[in-house]
GUDO-527488 format. One record per residue: y, z, x of N, C-alpha, C in turn; residue number from 1; residue in three letters. Coordinates in Angstrom, 2 decimals. Layout:
<recs>
npy:Y, npz:Z, npx:X, capy:Y, capz:Z, capx:X, cpy:Y, cpz:Z, cpx:X, num:NUM, residu:ALA
...
</recs>
This chain:
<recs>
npy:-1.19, npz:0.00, npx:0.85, capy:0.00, capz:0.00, capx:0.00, cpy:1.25, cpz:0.00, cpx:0.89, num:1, residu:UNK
npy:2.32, npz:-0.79, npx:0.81, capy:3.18, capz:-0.77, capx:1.08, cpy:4.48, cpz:-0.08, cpx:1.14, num:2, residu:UNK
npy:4.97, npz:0.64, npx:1.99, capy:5.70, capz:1.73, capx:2.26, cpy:7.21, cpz:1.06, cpx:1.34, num:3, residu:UNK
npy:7.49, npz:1.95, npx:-0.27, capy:8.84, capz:1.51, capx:-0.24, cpy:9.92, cpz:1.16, cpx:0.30, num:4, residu:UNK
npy:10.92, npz:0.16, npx:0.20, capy:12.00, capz:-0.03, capx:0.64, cpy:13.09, cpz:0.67, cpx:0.79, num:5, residu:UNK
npy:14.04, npz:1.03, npx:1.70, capy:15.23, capz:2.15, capx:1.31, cpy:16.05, cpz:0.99, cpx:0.77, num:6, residu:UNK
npy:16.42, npz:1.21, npx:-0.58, capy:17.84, capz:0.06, capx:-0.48, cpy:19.26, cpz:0.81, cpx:0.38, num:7, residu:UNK
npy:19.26, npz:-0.44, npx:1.17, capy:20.54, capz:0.11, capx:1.99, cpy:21.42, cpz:-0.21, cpx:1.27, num:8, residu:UNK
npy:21.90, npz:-0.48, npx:0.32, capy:23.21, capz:-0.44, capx:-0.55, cpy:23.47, cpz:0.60, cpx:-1.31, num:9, residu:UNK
npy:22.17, npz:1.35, npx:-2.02, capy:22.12, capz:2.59, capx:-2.20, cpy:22.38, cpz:3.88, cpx:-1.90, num:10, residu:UNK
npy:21.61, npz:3.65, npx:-0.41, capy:21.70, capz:5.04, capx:0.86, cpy:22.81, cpz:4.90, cpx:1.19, num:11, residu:UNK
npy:23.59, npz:4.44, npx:1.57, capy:24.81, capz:4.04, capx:2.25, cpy:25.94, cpz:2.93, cpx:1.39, num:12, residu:UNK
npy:26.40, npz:3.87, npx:0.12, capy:26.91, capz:3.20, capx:-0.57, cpy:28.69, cpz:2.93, cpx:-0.20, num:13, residu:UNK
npy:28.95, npz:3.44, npx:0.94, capy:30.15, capz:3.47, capx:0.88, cpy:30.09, cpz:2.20, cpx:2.35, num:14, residu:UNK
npy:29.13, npz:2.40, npx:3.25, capy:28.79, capz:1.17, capx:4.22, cpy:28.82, cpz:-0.52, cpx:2.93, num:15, residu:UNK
npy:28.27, npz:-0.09, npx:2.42, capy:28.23, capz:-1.55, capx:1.46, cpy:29.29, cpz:-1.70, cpx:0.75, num:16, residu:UNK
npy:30.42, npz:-0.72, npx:0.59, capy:31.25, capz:-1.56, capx:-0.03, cpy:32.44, cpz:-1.86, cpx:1.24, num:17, residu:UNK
npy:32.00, npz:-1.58, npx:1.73, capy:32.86, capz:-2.00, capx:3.12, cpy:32.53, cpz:-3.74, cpx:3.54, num:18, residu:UNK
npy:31.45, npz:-3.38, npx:3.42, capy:30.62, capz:-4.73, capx:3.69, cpy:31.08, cpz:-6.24, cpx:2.37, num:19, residu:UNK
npy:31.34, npz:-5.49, npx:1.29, capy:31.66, capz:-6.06, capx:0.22, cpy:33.65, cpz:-6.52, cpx:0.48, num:20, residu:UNK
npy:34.18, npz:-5.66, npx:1.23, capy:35.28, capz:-5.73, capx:1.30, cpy:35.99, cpz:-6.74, cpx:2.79, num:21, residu:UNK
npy:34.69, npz:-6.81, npx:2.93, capy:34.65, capz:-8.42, capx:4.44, cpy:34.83, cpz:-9.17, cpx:3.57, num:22, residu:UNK
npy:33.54, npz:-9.28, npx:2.42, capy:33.59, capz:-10.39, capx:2.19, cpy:34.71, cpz:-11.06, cpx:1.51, num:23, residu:UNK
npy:35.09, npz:-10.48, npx:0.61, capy:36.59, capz:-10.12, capx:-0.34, cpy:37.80, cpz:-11.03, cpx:0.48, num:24, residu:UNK
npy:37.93, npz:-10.24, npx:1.74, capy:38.53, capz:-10.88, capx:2.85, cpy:38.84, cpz:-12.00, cpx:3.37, num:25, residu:UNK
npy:37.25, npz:-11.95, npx:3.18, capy:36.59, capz:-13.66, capx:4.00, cpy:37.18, cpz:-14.88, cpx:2.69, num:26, residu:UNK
npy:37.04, npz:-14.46, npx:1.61, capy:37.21, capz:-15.31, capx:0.92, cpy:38.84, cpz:-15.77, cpx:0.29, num:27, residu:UNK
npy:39.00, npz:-14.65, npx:1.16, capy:40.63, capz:-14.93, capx:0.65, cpy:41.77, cpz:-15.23, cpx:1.72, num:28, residu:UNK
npy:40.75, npz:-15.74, npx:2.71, capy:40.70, capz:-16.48, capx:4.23, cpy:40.54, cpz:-17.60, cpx:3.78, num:29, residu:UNK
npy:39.43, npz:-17.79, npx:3.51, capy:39.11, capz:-19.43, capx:3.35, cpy:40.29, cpz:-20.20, cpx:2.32, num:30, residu:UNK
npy:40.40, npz:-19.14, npx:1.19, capy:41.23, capz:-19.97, capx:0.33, cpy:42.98, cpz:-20.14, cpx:1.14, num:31, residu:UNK
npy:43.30, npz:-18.97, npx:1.87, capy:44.33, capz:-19.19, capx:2.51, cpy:44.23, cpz:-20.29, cpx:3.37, num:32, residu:UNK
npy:42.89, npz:-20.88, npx:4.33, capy:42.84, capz:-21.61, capx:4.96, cpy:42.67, cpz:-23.23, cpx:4.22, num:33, residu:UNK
npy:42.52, npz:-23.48, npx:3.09, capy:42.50, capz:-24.79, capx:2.31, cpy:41.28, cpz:-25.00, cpx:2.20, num:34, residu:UNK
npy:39.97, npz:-23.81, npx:2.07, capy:38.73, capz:-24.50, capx:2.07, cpy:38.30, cpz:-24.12, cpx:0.25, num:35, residu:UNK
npy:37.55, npz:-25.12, npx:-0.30, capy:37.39, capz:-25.43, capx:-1.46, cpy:36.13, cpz:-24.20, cpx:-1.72, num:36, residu:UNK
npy:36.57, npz:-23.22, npx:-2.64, capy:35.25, capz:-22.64, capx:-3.20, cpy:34.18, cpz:-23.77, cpx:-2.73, num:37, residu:UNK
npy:33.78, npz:-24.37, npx:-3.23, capy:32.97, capz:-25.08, capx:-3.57, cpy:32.01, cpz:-24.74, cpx:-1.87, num:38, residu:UNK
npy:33.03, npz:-24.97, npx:-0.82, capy:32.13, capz:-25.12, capx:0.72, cpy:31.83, cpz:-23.96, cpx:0.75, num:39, residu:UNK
npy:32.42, npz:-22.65, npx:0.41, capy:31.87, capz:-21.50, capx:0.73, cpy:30.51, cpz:-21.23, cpx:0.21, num:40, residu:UNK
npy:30.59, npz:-21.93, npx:-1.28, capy:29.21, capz:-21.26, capx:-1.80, cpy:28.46, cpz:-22.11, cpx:-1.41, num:41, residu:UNK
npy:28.96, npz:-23.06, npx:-0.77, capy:27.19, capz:-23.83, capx:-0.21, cpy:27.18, cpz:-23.12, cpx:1.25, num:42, residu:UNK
npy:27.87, npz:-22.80, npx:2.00, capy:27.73, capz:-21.78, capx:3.11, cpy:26.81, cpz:-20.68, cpx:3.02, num:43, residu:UNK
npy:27.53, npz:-20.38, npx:1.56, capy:26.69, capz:-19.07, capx:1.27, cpy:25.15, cpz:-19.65, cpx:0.60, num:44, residu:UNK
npy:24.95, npz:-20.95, npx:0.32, capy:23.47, capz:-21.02, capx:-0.14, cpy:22.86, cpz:-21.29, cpx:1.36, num:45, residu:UNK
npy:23.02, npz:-22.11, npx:1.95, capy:22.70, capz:-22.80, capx:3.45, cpy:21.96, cpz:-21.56, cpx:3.95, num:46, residu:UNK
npy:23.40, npz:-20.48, npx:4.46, capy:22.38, capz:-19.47, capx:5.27, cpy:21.32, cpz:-18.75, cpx:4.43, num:47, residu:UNK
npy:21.43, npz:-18.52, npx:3.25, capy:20.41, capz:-17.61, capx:2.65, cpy:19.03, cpz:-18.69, cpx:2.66, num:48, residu:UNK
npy:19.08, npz:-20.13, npx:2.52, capy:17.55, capz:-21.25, capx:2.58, cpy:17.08, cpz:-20.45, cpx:4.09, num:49, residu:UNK
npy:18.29, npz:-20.50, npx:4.53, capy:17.72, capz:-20.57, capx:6.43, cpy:16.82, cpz:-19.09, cpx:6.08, num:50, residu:UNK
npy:17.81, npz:-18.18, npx:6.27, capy:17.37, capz:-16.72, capx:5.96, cpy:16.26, cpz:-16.32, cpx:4.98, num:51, residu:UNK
npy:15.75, npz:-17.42, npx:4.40, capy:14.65, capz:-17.14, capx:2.99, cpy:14.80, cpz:-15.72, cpx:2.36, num:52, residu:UNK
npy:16.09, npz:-15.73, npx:1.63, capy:16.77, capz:-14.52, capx:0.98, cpy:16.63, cpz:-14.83, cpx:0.04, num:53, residu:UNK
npy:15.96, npz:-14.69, npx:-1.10, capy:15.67, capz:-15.20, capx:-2.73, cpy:16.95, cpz:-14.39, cpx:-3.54, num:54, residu:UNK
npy:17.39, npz:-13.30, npx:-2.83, capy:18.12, capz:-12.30, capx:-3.88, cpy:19.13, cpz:-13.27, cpx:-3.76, num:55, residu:UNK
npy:20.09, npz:-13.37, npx:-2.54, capy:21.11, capz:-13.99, capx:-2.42, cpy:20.70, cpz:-15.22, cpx:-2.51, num:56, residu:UNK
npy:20.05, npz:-16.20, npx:-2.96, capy:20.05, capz:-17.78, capx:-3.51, cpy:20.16, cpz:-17.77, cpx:-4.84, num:57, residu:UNK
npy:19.57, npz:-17.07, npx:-5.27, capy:19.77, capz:-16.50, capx:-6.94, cpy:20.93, cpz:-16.22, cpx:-7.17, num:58, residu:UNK
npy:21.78, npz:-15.41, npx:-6.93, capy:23.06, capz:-15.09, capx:-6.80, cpy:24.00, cpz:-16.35, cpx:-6.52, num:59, residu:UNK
npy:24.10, npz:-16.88, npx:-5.03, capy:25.28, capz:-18.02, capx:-5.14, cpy:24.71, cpz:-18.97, cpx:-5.87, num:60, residu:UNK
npy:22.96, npz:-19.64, npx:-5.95, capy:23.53, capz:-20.97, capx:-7.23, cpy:24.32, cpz:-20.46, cpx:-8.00, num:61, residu:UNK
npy:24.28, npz:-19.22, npx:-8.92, capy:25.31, capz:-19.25, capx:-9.96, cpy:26.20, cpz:-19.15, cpx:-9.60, num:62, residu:UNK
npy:27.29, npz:-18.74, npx:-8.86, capy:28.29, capz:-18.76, capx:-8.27, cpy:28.48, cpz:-19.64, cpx:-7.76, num:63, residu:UNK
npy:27.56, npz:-20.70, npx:-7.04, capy:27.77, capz:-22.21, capx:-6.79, cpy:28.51, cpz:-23.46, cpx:-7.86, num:64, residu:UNK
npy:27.48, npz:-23.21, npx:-9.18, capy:27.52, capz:-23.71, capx:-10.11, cpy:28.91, cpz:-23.81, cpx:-11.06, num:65, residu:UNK
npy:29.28, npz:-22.26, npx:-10.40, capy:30.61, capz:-21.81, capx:-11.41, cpy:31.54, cpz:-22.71, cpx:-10.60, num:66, residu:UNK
npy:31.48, npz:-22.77, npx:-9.25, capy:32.54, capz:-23.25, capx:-8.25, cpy:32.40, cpz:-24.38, cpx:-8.84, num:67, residu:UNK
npy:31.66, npz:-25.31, npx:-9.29, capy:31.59, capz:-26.52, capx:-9.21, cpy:30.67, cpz:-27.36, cpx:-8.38, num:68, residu:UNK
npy:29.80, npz:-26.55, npx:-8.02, capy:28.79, capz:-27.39, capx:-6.80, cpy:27.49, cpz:-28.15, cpx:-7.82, num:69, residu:UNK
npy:27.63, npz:-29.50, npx:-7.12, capy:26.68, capz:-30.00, capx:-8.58, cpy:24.79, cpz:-29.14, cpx:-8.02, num:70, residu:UNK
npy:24.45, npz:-30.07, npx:-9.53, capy:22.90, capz:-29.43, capx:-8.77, cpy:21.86, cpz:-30.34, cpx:-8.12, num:71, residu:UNK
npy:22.63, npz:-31.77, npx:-7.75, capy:21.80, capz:-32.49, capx:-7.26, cpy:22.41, cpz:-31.97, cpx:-5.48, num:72, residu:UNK
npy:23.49, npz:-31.33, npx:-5.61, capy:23.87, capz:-30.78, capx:-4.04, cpy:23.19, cpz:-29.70, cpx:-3.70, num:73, residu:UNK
npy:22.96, npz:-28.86, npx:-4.69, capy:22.50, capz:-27.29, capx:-4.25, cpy:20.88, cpz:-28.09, cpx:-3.90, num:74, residu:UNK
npy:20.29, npz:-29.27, npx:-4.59, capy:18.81, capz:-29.21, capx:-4.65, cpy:18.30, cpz:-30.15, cpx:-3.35, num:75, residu:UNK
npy:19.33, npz:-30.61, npx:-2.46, capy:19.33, capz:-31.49, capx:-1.52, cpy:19.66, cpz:-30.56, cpx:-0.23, num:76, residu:UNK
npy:20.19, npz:-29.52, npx:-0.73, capy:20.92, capz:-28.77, capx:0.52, cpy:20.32, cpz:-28.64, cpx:2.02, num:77, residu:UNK
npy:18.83, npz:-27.98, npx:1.71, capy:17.96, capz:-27.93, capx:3.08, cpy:17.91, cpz:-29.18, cpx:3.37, num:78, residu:UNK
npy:17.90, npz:-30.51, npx:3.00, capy:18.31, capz:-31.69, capx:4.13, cpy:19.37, cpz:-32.48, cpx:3.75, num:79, residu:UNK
npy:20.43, npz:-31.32, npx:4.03, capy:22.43, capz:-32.23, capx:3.52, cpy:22.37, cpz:-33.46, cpx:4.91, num:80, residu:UNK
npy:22.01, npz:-33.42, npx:5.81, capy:21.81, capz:-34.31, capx:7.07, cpy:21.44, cpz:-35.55, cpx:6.40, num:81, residu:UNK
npy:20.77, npz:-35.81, npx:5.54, capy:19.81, capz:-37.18, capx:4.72, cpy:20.44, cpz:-37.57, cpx:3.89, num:82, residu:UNK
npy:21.54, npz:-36.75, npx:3.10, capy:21.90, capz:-37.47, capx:2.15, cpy:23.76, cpz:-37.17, cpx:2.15, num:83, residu:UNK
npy:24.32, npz:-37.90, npx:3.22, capy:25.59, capz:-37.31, capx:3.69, cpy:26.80, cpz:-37.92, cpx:2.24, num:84, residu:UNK
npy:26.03, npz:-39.05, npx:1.69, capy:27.41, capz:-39.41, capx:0.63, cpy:27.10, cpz:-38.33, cpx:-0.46, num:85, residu:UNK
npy:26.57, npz:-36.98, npx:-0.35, capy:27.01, capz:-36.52, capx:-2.04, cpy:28.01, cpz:-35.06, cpx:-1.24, num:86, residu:UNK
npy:28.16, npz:-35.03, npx:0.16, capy:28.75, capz:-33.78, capx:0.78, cpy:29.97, cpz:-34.41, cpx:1.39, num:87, residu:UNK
npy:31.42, npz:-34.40, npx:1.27, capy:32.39, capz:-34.37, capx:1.81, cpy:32.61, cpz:-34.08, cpx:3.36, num:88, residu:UNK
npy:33.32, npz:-34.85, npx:4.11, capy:33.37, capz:-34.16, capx:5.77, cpy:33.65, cpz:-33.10, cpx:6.04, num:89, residu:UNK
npy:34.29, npz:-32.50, npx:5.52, capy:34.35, capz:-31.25, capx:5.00, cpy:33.81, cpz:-30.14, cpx:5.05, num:90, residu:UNK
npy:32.55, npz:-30.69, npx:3.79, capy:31.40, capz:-30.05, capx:3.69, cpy:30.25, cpz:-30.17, cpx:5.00, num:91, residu:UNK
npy:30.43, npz:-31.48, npx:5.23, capy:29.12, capz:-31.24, capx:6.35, cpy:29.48, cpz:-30.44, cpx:7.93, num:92, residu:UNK
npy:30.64, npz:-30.56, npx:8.00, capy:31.15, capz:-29.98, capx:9.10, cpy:31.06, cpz:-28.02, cpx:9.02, num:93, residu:UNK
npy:31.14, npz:-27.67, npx:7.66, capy:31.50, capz:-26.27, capx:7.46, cpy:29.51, cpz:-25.74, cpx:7.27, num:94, residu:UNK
npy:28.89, npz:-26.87, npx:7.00, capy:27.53, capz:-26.88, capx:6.92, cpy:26.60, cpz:-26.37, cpx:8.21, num:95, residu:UNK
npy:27.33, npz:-27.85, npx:9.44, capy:26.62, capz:-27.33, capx:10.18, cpy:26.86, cpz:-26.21, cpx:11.38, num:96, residu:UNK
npy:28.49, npz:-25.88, npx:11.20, capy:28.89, capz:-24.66, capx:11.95, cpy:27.91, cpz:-23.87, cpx:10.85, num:97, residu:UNK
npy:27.78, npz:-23.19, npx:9.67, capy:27.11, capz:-21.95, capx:9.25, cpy:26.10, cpz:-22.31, cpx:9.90, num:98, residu:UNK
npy:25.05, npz:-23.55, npx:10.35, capy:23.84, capz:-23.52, capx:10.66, cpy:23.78, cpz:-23.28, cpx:12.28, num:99, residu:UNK
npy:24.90, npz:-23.31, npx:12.43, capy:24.95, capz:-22.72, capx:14.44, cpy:24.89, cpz:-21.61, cpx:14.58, num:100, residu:UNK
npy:26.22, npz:-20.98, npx:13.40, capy:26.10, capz:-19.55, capx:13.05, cpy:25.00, cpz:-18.82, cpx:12.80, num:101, residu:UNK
npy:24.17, npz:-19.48, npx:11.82, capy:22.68, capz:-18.77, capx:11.65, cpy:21.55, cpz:-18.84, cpx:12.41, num:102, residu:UNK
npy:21.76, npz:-20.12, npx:12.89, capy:20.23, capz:-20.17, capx:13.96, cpy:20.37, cpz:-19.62, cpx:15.20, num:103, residu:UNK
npy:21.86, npz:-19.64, npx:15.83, capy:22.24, capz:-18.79, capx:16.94, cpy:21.16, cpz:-19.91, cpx:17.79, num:104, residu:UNK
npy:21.48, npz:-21.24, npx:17.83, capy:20.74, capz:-22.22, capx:18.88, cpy:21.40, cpz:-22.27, cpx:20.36, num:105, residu:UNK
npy:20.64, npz:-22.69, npx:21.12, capy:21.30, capz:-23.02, capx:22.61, cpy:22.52, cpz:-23.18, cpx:22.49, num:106, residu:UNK
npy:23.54, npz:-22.28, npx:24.10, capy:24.80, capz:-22.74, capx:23.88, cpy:25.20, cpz:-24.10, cpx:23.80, num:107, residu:UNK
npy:24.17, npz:-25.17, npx:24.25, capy:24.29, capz:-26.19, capx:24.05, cpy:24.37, cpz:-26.78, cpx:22.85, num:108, residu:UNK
npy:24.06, npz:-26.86, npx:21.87, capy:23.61, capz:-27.23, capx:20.62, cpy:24.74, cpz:-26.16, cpx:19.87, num:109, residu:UNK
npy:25.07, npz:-25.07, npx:20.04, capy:26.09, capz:-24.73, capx:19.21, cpy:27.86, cpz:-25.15, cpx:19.70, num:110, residu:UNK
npy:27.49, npz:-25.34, npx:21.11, capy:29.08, capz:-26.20, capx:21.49, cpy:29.07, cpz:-27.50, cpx:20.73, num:111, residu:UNK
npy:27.85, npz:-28.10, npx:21.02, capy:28.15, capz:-29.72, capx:19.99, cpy:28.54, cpz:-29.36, cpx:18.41, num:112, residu:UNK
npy:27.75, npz:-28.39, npx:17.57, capy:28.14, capz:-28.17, capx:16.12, cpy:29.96, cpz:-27.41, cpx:16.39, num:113, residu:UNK
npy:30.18, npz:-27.05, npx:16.79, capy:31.68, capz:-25.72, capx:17.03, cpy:32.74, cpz:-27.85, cpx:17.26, num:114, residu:UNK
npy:32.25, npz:-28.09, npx:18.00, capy:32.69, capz:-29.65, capx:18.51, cpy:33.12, cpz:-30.55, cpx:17.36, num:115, residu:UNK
npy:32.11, npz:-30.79, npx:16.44, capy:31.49, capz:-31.79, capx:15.28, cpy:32.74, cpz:-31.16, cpx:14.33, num:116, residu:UNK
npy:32.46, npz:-29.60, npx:14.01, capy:33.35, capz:-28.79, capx:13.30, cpy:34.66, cpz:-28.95, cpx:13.72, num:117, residu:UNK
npy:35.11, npz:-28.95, npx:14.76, capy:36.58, capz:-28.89, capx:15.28, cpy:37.44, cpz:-30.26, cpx:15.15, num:118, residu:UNK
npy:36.19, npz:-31.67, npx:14.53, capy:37.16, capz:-32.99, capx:14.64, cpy:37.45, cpz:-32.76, cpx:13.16, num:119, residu:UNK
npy:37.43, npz:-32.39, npx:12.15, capy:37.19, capz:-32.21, capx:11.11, cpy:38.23, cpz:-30.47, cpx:10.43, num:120, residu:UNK
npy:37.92, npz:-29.78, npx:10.96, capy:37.99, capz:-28.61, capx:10.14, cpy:39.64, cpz:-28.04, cpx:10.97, num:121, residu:UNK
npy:40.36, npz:-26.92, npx:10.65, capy:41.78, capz:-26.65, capx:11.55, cpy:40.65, cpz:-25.12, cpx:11.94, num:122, residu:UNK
npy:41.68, npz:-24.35, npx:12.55, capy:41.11, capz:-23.34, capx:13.25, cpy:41.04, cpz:-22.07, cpx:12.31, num:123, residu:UNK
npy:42.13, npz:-22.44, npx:11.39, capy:41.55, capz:-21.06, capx:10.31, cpy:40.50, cpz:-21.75, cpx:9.80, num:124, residu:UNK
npy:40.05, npz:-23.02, npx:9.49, capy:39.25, capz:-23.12, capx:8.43, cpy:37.89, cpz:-23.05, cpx:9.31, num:125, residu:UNK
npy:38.07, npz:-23.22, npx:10.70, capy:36.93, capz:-22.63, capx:11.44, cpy:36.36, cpz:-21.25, cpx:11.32, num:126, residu:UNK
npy:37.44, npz:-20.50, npx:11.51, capy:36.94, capz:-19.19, capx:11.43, cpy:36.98, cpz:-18.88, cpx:9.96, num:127, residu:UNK
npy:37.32, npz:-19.35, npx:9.08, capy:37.03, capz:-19.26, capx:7.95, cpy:35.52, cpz:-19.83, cpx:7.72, num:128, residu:UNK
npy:34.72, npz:-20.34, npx:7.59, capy:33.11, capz:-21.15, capx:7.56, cpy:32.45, cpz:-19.88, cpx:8.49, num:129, residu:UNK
npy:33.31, npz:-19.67, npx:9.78, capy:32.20, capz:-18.63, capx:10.52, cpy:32.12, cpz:-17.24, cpx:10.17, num:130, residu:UNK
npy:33.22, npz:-16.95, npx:9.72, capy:33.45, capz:-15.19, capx:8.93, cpy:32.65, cpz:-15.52, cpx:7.80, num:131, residu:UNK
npy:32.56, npz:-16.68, npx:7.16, capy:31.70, capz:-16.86, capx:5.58, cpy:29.77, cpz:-16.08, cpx:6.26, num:132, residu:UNK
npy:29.85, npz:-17.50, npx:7.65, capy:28.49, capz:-17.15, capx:7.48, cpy:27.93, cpz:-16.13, cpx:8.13, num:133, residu:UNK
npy:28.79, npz:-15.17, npx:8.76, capy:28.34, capz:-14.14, capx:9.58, cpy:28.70, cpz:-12.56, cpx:8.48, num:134, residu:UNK
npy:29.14, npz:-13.16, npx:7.13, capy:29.12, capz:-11.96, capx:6.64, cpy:27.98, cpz:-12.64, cpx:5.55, num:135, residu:UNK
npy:28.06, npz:-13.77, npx:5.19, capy:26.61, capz:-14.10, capx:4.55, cpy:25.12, cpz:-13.58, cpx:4.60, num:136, residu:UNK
npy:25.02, npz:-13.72, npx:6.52, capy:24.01, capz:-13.09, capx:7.25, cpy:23.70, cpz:-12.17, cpx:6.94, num:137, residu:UNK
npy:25.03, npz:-11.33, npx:6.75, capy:24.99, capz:-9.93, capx:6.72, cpy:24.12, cpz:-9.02, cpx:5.74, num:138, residu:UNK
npy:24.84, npz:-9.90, npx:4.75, capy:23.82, capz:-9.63, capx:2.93, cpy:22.77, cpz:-10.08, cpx:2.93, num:139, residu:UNK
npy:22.63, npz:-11.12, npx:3.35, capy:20.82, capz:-11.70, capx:3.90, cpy:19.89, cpz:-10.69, cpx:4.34, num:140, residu:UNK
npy:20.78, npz:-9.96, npx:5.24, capy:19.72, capz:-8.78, capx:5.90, cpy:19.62, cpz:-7.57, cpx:5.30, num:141, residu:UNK
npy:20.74, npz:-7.41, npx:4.21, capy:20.49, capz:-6.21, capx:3.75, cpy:19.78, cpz:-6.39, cpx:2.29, num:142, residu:UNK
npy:19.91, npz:-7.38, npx:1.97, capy:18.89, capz:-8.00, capx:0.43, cpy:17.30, cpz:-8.05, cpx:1.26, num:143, residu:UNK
npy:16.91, npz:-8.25, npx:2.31, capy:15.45, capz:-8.80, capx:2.80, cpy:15.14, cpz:-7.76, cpx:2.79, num:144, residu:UNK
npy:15.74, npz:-6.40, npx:3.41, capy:14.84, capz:-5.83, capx:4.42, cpy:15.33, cpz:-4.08, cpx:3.40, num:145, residu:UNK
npy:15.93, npz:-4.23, npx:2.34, capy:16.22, capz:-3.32, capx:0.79, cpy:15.13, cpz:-4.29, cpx:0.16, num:146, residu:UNK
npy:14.79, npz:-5.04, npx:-0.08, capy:13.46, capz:-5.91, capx:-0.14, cpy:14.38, cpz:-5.75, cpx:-1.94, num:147, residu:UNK
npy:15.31, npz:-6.71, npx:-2.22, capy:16.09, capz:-6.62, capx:-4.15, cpy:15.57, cpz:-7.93, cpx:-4.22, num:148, residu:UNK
npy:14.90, npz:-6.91, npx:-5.36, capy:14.09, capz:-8.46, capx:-6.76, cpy:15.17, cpz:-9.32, cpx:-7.26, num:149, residu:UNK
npy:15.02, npz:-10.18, npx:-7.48, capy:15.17, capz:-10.87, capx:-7.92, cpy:14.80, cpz:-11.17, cpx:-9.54, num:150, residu:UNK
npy:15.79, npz:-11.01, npx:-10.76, capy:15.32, capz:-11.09, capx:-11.59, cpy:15.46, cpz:-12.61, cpx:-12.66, num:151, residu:UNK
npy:14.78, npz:-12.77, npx:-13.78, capy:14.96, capz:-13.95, capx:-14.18, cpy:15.91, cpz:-13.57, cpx:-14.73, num:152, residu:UNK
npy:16.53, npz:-14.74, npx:-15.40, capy:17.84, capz:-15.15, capx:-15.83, cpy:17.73, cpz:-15.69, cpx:-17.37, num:153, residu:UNK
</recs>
């Protein structure tokens, strides 16, 4: 039998709303920086596919959906690389910085994505995509490993 989960949002409810108050932040970064809801919540779906976080994919499609993200985008997402006319430059640029951000690949391979990102994106809207996905991460790890169901809808 499997040893319950502590939910860390629970135990440490005042750590999580701190954590909640990045994000708050983050998002009111991006919008200061000119980035479209719309890229954040695919930021925020991107890292959670990578992260295989069911709580948080459950969560931003709807919040995707509300932004406006269609659902032939959310359902293409794990290969946005294949199908570049339904994602904006925009989008693929803020795509594959979160995916440098999350995979944490060779400095090589994350100078070319930071690169790809920089012909494309200004420098708030850089650090705007990277504060998205490094506080994304964040909830990734605390939804996996608080092990939160996921309920139907």
């Amino acid at each position: 039998m499997l040893t319950p989960r502590v939910k860390l949002d629970k135990q440490n409810p005042d750590v999580y709303k701190r954590l909640v108050a990045v994000s708050l932040a983050v998002a009111e970064a991006a919008a200061e920086a000119g980035l479209d809801r719309r890229i954040v919540e695919l930021v925020n779906l991107r890292c959670s596919q990578i992260n295989g976080c069911a709580f948080c994919l459950s969560l931003h499609h709807a919040d995707a959906i509300k932004a406006g993200v269609t659902e032939q985008q959310i359902a293409v997402l794990p290969a946005w690389r294949e199908a570049p006319s339904i994602y904006d430059d925009q989008t693929k640029a803020a795509l594959d910085l979160a995916e440098a951000v999350t995979e944490l690949p060779s400095h090589e391979d994350a100078n070319c994505a930071y690169e790809r990102a920089a012909d494309i994106l200004d420098a708030a809207q850089i650090a705007a995509v990277t504060w998205a996905a490094i506080t994304m991460n964040a909830f990734n790890r605390v939804s996996i490993m608080s092990a939160h169901n996921v309920r139907p809808r």
